[in-house]
Every structure is written in C-alpha cells, then in structure tokens.
C-alpha positions as CSV (number, residue, x, y, z in Angstrom):
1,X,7.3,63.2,86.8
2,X,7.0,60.6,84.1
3,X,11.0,60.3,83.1
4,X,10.2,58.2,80.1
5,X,9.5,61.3,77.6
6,X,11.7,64.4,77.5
7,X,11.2,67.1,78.9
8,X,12.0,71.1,78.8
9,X,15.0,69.8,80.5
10,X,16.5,67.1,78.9
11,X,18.3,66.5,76.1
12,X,18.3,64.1,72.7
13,X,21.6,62.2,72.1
14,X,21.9,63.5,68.4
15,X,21.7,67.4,70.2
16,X,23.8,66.6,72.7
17,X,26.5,65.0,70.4
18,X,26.3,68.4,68.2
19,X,26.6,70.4,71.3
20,X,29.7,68.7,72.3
21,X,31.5,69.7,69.1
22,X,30.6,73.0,69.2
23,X,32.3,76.3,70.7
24,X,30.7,76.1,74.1
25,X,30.2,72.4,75.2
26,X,28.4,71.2,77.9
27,X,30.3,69.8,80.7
28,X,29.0,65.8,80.7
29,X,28.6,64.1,83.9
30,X,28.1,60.7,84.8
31,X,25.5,59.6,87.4
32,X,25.0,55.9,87.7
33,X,24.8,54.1,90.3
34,X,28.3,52.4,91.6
35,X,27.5,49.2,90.3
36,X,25.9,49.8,87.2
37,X,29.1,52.5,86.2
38,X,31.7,49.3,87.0
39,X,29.7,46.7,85.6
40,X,30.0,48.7,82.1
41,X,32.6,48.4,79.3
42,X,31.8,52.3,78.0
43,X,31.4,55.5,79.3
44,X,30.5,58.6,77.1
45,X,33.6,60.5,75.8
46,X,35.1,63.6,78.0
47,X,32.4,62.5,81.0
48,X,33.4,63.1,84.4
49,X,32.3,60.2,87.0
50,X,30.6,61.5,90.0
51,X,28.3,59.7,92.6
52,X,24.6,60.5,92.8
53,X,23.7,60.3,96.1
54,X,26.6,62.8,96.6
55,X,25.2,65.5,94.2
56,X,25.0,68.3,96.9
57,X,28.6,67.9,98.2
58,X,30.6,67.7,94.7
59,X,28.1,70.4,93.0
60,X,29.8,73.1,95.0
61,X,33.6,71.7,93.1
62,X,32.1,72.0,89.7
63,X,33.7,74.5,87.0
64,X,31.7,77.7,86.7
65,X,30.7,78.7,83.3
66,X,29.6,76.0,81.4
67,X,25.9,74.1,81.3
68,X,25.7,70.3,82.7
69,X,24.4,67.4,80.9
70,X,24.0,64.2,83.5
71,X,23.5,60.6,82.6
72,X,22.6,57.9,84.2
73,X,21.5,54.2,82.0
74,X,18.4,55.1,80.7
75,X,17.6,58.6,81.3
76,X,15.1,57.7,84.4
77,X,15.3,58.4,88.0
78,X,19.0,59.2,89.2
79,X,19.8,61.3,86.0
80,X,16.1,63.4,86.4
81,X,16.9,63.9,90.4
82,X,20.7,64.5,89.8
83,X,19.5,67.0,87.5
84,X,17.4,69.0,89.7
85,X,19.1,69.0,92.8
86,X,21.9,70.8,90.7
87,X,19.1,73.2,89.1
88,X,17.9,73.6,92.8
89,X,21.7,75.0,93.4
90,X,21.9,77.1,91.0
91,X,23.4,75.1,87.7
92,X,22.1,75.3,84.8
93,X,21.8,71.3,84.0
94,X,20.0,68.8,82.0
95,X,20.0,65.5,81.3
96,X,20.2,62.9,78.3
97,X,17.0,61.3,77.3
98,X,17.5,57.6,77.1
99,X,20.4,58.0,78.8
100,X,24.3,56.3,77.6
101,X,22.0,52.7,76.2
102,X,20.3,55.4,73.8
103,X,23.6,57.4,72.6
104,X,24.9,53.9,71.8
105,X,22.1,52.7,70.4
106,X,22.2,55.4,68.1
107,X,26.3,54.6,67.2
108,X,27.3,57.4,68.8
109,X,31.4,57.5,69.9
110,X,31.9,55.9,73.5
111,X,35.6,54.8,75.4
112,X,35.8,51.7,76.6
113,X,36.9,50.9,80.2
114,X,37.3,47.5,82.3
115,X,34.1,45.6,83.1
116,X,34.1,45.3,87.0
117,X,36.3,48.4,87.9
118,X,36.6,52.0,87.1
119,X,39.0,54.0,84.5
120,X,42.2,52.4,84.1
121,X,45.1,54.5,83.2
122,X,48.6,53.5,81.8
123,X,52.0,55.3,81.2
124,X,55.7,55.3,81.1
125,X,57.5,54.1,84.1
126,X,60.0,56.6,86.5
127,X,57.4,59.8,86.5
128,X,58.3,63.0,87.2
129,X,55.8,65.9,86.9
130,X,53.0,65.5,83.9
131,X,53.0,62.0,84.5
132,X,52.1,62.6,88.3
133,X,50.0,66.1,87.7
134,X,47.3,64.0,85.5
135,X,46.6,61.2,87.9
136,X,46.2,63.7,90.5
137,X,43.9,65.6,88.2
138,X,41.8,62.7,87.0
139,X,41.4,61.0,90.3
140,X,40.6,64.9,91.7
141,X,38.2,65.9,88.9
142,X,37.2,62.8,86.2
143,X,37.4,59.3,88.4
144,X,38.1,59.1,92.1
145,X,38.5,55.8,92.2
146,X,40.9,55.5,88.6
147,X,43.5,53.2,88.3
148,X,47.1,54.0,87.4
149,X,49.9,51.7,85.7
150,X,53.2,52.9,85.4
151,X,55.5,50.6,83.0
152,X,58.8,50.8,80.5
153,X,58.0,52.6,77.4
154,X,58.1,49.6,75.0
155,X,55.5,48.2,77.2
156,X,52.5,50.8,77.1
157,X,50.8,49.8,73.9
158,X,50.8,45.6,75.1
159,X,49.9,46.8,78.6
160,X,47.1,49.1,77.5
161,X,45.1,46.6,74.8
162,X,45.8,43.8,77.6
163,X,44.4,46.1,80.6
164,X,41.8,48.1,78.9
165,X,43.9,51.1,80.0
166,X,44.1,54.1,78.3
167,X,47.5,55.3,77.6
168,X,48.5,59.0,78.4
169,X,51.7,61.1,78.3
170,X,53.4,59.3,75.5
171,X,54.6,59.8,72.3
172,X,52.5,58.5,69.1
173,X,55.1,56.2,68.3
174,X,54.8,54.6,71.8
175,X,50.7,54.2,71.7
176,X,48.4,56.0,70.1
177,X,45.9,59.1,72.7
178,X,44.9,62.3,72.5
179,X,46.4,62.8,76.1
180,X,49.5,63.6,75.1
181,X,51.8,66.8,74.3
182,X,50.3,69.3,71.3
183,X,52.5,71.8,70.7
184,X,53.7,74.2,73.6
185,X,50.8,72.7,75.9
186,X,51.5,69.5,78.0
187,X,49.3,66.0,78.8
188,X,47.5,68.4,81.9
189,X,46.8,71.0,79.4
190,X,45.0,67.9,77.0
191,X,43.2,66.7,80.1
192,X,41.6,70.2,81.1
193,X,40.6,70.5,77.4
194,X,39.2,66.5,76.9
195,X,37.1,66.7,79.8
196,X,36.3,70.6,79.9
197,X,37.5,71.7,82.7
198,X,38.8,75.3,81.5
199,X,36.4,77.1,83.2
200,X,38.0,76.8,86.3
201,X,40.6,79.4,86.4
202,X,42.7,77.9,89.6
203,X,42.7,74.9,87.5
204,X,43.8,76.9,84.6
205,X,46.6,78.7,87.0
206,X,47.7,74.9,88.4
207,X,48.2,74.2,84.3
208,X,50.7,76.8,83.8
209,X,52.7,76.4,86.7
210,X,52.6,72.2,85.2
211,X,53.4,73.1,81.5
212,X,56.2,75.5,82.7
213,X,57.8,72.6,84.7
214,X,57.5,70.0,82.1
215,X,58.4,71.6,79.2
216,X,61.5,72.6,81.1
217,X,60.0,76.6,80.3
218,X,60.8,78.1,83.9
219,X,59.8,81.7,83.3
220,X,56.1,80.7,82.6
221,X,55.5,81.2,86.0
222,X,57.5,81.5,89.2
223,X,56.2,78.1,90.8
224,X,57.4,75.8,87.9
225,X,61.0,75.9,89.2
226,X,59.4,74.8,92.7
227,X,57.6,72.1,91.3
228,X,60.2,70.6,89.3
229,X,62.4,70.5,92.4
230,X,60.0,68.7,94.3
231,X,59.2,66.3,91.3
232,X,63.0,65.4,91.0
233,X,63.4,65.1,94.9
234,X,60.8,63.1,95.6
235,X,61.5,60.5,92.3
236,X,65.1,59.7,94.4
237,X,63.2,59.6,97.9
238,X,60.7,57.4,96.7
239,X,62.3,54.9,94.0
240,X,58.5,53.0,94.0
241,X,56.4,55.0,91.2
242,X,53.2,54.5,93.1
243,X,54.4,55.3,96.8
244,X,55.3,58.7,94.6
245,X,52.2,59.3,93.3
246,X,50.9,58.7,96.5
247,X,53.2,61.1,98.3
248,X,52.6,63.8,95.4
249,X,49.0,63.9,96.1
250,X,49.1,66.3,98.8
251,X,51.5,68.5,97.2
252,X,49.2,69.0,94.2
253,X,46.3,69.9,96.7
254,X,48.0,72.2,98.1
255,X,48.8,73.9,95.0
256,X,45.5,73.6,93.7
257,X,44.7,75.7,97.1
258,X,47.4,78.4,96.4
259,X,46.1,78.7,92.7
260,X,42.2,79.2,94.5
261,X,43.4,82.0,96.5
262,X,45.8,83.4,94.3
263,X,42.7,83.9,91.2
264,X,40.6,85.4,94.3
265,X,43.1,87.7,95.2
266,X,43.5,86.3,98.6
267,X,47.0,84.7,98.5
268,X,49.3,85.5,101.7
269,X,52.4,87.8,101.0
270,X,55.6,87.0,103.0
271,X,56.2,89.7,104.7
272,X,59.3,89.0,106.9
273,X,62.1,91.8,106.1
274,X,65.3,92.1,107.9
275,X,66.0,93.8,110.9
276,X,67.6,96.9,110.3
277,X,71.7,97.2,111.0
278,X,72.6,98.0,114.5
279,X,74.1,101.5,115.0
280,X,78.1,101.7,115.0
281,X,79.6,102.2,118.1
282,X,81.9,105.9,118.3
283,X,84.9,105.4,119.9
C-alpha cells in the first residue's frame, strides 16, 4: 500500500478539523511510536494517547458509537496499520493524511505538552473527589503514563507555565482551562466531553455518581454519598496527595466495573433478609 497518497480511508486535516466541530465528532487517537509521542511538544486537541503495537488489546476498551481517526507523525506506516487492525475488528476508523506535521503545518490548533515526557497535569493541593476522579480518568482513558501535580491554589497558574502542565479543576480566576466546572456538570463531566468519551454509557453512569458527590447533590444517584465518604476518609488516612491518588485508583476501578454491569443489567442484588422472629413460648 503506498501510504504517501490518501486513500478511501484516510482523512485531510482541513476535513478532519471540520468534523471535529461538528455534532458527531470523530474520536482522535494517537498512535506514535513511544519515543516519537515524548520527544514532541504538541499533541492534537481532545486526542487520546494509546500504543500501536497494542492496538488489539486496547481496541476492545474503546467507546462504542463514534468513528476513529488515528495519527501517527506523517500519516505512514503505524497510523495506516493501526487503522486497519481496528477496521479488521470491527471499528469504523481512519486515519489523517500527513499525519499531526501536516495539521500543524496547515496552523491548525494543537496543546502543548513537555518535550521528553507524557501529559503533565496540575491542580489545587488536598483533593477530595473531582480532583482524584480525573487523574483516574485520564490516566484510565487519555494518557497512561500522565503526570499529576497537586499544589496550593495561588500556585497553579506559576506551576503550570513553569511545568508545561495543564491546569484542571480550578476556578478561572486561579488559571485559565476548559477542565473545569460549567454549570451543574463537574471537571469529569468536561473531561468526558473534551476527549469524547460519552459514548460509553458506564462512563457516563461513573459521571453521575462523580457530579453528585462533588457538587455536594446527593440525590443524583445513590452512590455519590458512598463516594464522598470514602473521598473524605481516605484524605485523613492518607495526608500525602499522591499516596491518595494512588490508593483511590482501585476504588474508581471498581466503580467503573459496578457502572459496566449495572448499564448491562447484570449488577448483583443483596439479597440477605432477616431471619424471621422465633415463635413465643405459651406458658
């Protein structure tokens, strides 16, 4: 296959930056290789980071509903393959000609990340749920191998510009980020929407249960009251805002497993009931 003219498969950067702003974007992937991804200052906006040579193990995770776009460099070999092994399963993906050197060399929007590392993230120190919820998220679904920096709130904006971070969960006045609170809907809910992950509805499910616990709206669903005891516990157990986030990862998983069963009808009941009263003895 010649991979230096498009194809019936592929797709321009000016089409795909259309597509991206319209109703029913694509979800954008990024394929390159391991060292070219942290050698680079940019990555395409709303692009999730997943490994090539992996393509068969993390195609099963993806969202259903929405078409893939894939990306490597320059549009050649590990964009084309990634491209068809997902096509070969089922997905209905393409990939962009010229790859992330054309899109920029056409001065189309990119975010900038750290040369020699992966996505760097920064926040407010002392997290308690939606400052835990997205790192899970992001290092689950955008970045496994993100960075996170938790410091005081007058802090953020230095930290940010000085770490190539990008700053999340704050408050405009703080540092400016579109990964932040809109209305009723929390920092998960801007995360799921940025990187379009909606069409996974035990994602979706997960979000709720977040949004009611951090917006302090416990009748949203009957897991947010859970969560935000958890959250609170585990911030006095674990003083050390890393060591939480670390010991919150497994809780979130297993959340993220409830909400799977629970939107395929497959949750477990409890079924225990009390034993019933023993008979009175006649005198």
């Amino acid at each position: 296959m010649d991979t230096t003219k498009p194809s019936s498969f592929s797709v321009s950067p000016s089409v795909l930056s259309r597509a991206l702003e319209g109703p029913w974007p694509p979800l954008l992937i990024d394929v390159r290789k391991s060292h070219a991804f942290a050698e680079s200052a940019w990555t395409l906006p709303g692009a999730l980071r997943r490994y090539p040579l992996e393509v068969a193990q993390w195609a099963r995770t993806l969202p259903h509903g929405p078409a893939v776009v894939v990306y490597c460099i320059h549009g050649h070999e590990v964009s084309v393959n990634t491209m068809q092994a997902l096509r070969d399963q089922g997905i209905a993906a393409t990939f962009l000609e010229g790859g992330i050197e054309a899109w920029r060399e056409q001065g189309l929007p990119v975010v900038a990340k750290p040369l020699a590392a992966f996505t760097r993230w920064v926040t407010r120190a002392r997290p308690r749920v939606d400052r835990i919820a997205c790192p899970w998220l992001i290092r689950r679904f955008v970045d496994a191998q993100a960075q996170f920096l938790y410091v005081p709130t007058d802090q953020v904006a230095t930290i940010a510009q000085r770490e190539q971070a990008t700053a999340y969960d704050v408050a405009d006045n703080v540092a400016p980020t579109r990964f932040t609170h809109v209305g009723e809907l929390c920092s998960f809910d801007a995360f799921i929407r940025a990187y379009r992950l909606g069409g996974d509805a035990a994602l979706e499910r997960l979000a709720q249960i977040v949004r009611g616990a951090d917006t302090d709206r416990l009748d949203l669903t009957p897991q947010s009251g859970g969560l935000v005891a958890l959250s609170l516990g585990m911030s006095r157990v674990e003083p050390d805002d890393h060591r939480m986030l670390e010991a919150m990862m497994p809780l979130y998983d297993a959340l993220y497993a409830w909400c799977q069963d629970a939107v395929r009808g497959q949750d477990e009941k409890h079924t225990w009931s009390a034993a019933p009263a023993s008979l009175e003895v006649q005198a």
